[in-house]
N, C-alpha and C positions, 0 to 999 in steps of 0.2 A: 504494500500500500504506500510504504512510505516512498519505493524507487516511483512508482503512479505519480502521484504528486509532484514529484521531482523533474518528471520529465515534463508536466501541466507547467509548470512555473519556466522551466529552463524553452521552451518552444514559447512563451509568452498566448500561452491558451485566452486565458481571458485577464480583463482590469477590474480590480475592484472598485464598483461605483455605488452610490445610494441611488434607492428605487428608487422610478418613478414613480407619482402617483397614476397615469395612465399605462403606465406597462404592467404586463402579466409576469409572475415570476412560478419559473416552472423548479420542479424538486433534482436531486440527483438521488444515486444508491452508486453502494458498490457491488461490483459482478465479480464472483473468485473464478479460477477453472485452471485444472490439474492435465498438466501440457505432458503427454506420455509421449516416448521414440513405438516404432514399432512393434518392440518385442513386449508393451507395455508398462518398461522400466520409466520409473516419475521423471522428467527431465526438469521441469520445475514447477515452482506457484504462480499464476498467474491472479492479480488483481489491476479492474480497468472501471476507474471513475465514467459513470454515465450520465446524460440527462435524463428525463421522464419527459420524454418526445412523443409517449402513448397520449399526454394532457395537452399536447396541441392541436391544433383542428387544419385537416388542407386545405388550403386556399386562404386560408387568414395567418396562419403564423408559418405553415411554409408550404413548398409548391415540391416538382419530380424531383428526387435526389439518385443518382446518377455514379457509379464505380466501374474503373475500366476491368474487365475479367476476361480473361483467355479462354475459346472454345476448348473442354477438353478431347476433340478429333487433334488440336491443334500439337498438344501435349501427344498426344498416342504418333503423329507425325511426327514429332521429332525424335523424340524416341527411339522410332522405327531408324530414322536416319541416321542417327546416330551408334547403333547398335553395328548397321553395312558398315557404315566407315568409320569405328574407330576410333569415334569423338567420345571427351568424357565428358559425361553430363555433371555441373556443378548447382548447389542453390543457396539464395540468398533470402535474407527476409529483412526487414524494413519495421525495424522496431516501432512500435506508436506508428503505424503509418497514418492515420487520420488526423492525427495534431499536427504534420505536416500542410495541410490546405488552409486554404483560407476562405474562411468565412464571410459569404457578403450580406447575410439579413444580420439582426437585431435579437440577439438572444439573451435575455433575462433569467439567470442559474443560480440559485441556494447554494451557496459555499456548503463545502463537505463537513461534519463536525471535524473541529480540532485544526480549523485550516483558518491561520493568522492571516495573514497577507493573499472527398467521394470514391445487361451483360453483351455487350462487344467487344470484341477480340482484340488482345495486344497480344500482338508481336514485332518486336522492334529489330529491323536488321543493320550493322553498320560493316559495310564493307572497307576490307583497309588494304594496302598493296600487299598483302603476305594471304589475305584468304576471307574469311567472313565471320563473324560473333553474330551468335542470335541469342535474344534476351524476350522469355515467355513470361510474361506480367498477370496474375490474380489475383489484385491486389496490393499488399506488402505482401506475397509469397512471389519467388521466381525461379527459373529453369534460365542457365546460361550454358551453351554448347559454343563451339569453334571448331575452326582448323587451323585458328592463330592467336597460339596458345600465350604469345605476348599482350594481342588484344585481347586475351579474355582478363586475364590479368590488371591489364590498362582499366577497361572496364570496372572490375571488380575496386578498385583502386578510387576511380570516377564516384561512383557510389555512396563506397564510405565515405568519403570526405564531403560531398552534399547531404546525405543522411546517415540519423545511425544507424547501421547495418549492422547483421549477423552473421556472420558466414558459415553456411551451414556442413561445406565442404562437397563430397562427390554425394552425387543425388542420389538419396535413399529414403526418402517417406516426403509426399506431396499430396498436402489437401486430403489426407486420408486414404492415399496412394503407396502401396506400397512399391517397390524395384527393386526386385533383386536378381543381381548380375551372375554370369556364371561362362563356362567357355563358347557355348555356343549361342548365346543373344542374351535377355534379358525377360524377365518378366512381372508382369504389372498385375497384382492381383491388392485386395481388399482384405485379407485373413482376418486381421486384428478387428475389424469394423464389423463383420460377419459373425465374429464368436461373442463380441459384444449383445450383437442383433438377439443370439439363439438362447443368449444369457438373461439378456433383458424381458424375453417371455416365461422363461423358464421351461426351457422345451430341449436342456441337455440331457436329458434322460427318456425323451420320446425316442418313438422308433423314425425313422429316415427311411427317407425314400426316393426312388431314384429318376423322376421327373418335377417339376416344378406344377405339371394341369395333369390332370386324369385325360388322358388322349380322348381326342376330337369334346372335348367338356365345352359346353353351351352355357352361357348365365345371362338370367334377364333381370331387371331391377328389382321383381320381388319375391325373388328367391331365397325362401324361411321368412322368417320371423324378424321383425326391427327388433335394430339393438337400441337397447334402452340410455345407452351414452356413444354416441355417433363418433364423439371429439375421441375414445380410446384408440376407434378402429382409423381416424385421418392421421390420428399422430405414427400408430404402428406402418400404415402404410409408405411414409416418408421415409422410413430406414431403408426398404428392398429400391426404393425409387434409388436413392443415391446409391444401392451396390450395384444398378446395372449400369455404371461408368466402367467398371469392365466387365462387368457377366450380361454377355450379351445373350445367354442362355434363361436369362429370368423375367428380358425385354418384355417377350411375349403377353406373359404372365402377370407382370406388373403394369403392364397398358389394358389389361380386365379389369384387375381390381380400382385400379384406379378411376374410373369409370363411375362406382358409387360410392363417391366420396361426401355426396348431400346427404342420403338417405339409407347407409348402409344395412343389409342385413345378414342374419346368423350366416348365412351358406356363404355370403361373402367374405365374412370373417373366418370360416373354416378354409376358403380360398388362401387365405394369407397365412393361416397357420401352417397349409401345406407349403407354401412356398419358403419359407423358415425352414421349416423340415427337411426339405431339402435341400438349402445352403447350409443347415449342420450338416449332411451327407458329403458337400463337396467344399468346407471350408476353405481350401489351399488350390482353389481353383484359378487359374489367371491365365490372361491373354501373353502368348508366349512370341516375343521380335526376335528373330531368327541371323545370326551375324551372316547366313550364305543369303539370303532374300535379293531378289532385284528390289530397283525403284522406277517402278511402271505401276501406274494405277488401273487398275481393271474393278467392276462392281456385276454385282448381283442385283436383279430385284425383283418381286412378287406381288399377289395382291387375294385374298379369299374372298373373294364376291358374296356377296349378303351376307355376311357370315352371321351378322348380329342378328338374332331372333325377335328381339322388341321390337329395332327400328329399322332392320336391313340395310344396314350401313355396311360399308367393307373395311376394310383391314390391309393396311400397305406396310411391306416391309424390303429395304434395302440393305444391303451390306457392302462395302469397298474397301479394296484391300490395297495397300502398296508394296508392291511383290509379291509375299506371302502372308504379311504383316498383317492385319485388321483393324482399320485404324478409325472409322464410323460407319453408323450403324443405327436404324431406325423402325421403332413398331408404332403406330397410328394407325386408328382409326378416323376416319373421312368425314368431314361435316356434313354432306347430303348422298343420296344413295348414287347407284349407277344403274345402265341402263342393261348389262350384261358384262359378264368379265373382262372379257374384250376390252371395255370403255374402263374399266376398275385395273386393268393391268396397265393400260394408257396413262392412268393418271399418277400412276406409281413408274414409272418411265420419267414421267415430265420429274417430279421430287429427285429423283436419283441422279437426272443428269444436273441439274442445280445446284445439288451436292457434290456434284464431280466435277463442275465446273468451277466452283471454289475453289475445290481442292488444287484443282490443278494450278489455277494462281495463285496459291498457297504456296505450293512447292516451288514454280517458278522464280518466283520473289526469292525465294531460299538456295536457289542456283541448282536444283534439283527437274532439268527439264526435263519432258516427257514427249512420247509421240505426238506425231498429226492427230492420229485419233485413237484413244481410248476405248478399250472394251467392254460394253455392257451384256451380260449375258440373261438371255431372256428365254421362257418357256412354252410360251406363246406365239404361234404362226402369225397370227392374225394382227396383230399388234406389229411386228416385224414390217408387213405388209402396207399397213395403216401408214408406219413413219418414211416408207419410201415410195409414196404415191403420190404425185403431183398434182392430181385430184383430189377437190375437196367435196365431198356428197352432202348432200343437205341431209341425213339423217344421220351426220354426228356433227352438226353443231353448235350442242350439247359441251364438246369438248374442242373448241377450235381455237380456244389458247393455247391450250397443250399440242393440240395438233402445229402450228406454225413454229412454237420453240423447237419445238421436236424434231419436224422435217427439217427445220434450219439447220440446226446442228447435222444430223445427219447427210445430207445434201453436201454441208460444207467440209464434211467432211471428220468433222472435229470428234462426234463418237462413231461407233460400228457396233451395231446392235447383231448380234450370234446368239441361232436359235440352240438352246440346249435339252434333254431330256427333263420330265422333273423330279426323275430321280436326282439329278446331278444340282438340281434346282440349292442355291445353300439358303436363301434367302426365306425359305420354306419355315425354318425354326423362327423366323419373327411375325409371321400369319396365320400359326397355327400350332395344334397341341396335339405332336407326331407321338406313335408307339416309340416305348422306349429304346427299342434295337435303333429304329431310324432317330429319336434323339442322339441317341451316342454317335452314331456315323458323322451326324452334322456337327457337333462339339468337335471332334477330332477335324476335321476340314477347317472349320474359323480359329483352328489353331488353341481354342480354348484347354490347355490341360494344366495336370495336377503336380502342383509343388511337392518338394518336401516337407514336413511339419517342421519346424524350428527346436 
């Protein structure tokens, strides 16, 4: 508390003035929290002076507040990159990073007892005559790689001396991330944050089990019984939302339940029980970046036509890899119906190439070029057909945005959509809830495997 303070006075946070009579004065408290590494050894105590910013109203005492945060595809990309070539990945944090800005409204705060006297993507690249530093910003956390190993340093250097920094050294736990390196690439999994999850229910001593949905499983809004405190079942489902930053096997699963988050009932809380269940089953599960991998982006994508039974919405999911890497990854459900699959895999096309065409300026920016064009692999004839037809028919559209990004790109050359089986389909485990032989095949394909236990 007392270093808290310390750093409030030393950044010159706020001046002590007498109230106005026409100003409002809002309260503070103090917030503790117990900063563990990894392996969940205490690394320290943390206390951090607040205001009661819940007693102001928007629009009258403050307006959107705004913090730069990095895509985590962005972080899974460099990663990847890093892992081909041989880059080490270092990190840094940014002590007190919010007492660093500056403040433009008028904020009236209750001295502490005992006290006398700001999500878009950063990634910043700086290229220099020996090679390139790239610095991944969320927040006060950061990811810094190179291949000039002077400039990282330079860098690092630049930092401290404008703020106080930490230096965290070679990258090994981010944002609840974990990395651990080994001879043949790297791996990004969740362990610590998952045994937590299966702790906090008290479900170390259920049985496990070895899919996340009971295969082809259907749920409609009033499935059982309302739970009689709704707020139990929004807060639990918040935990598996954040482990599918890399369990891209829980996506699926967790884009159901999330669904009735207004009105939750029993069977849907049994949904989430199972899903716990099965992350105790595969605690030390993590997305595995490969040191032999190319750097070529190629993607997957799908889509299950009405799958929902209430509203006949459908269900889109994509995956894209760089090399072998897996680096994003998406399960949605669609705001309005379709007219046929057809039009439902069309529209999950359009999403995908959006996302790859990010990507791919992503990487270029990063000195990481790529083909003319890019591989999308697709399961669907008809669709294939759709996006290389120069005709446009008045009975789709329905979909004639997506029809024109589409043909562009492909016309111009920029993707190449390849028809595949759907058996070979990988895109499948985010639209749907496969038998568990065909779960495992597709885990082992998105590279998804099993760590060591520590």
């Amino acid at each position: 508390m007392q270093d808290e303070l310390q750093v409030l006075e030393n950044t010159c946070t706020w001046d002590l003035v007498d109230l106005l009579a026409e100003k409002s004065l809002i309260g503070c408290k103090w917030v503790y929290k117990i900063k563990t590494q990894s392996d969940g050894f205490v690394e320290h105590y943390k206390a951090r002076l607040v205001a009661k910013g819940f007693t102001q109203e928007y629009g009258i005492n403050y307006e959107e507040t705004f913090a730069l945060v990095a895509r985590l595809t962005s972080a899974r990309s460099l990663l990847a990159i890093a892992v081909i070539r041989g880059l080490k990945l270092f990190q840094m944090d940014v002590k007190n990073a919010f007492l660093n800005g500056d403040l433009e409204e008028e904020v009236y705060m209750k001295p502490p007892l005992g006290l006398n006297h700001p999500p878009t993507q950063a990634l910043f690249i700086h290229k220099t005559t020996r090679g390139m530093v790239l610095l991944l910003l969320y927040v006060d956390d950061m990811i810094i790689i190179g291949d000039d190993n002077a400039g990282v340093e330079q860098l690092k250097q630049s930092l401290s001396k404008k703020f106080k920094m930490k230096d965290l050294g070679v990258l090994s736990y981010f944002l609840g991330l974990e990395v651990t390196s080994s001879d043949d690439g790297y791996l990004l999994s969740q362990a610590k944050y998952a045994f937590n999850l299966v702790s906090k229910v008290e479900l170390n001593d259920s049985k496990s089990v070895s899919t996340p949905l009971e295969p082809n499983v259907k749920l409609t809004p009033m499935d059982g019984s309302p739970l009689s405190n709704p707020t139990s079942y929004q807060q639990l489902v918040g935990s598996p939302v954040y482990l599918t930053m890399t369990r891209p096997d829980i996506a699926y699963a967790v884009h159901i339940i999330s669904q009735f988050m207004a009105t939750p009932h029993s069977t849907h809380y049994a949904i989430v029980l199972r899903i716990i269940r099965y992350v105790k089953e595969t605690l030390f599960h993590g997305l595995h970046f490969s040191t032999t991998s190319s750097l070529v982006l190629h993607a997957y994508f799908d889509a299950d036509w009405a799958d929902d039974p209430s509203d006949r919405r459908f269900t889109i999911g994509y995956c894209l890899f760089l090399g072998n890497s897996l680096i994003s990854w998406q399960s949605k459900k669609q705001t309005i119906p379709s007219h046929s699959n057809t039009e439902a895999e069309y529209r999950a096309l359009g999403d995908t190439t959006s996302e790859l065409l990010s990507l791919r300026w992503l990487l270029e920016d990063m000195g990481i070029p790529q083909p003319s064009s890019i591989d999308l692999y697709c399961d669907n004839q008809s669709v294939i057909q759709i996006a290389h037809n120069d005709v446009f028919h008045e009975c789709r559209k329905h979909i004639e945005v997506d029809y024109h990004f589409i043909h562009h790109h492909v016309a111009k050359g920029t993707v190449c959509l390849i028809f595949i089986s759907s058996t070979n389909q990988l895109a499948d485990l985010l639209t749907k809830a496969p038998f568990p032989g065909r779960f495992q095949t597709l885990l082992s394909k998105l590279k998804l495997v099993q760590s060591q236990p520590p």
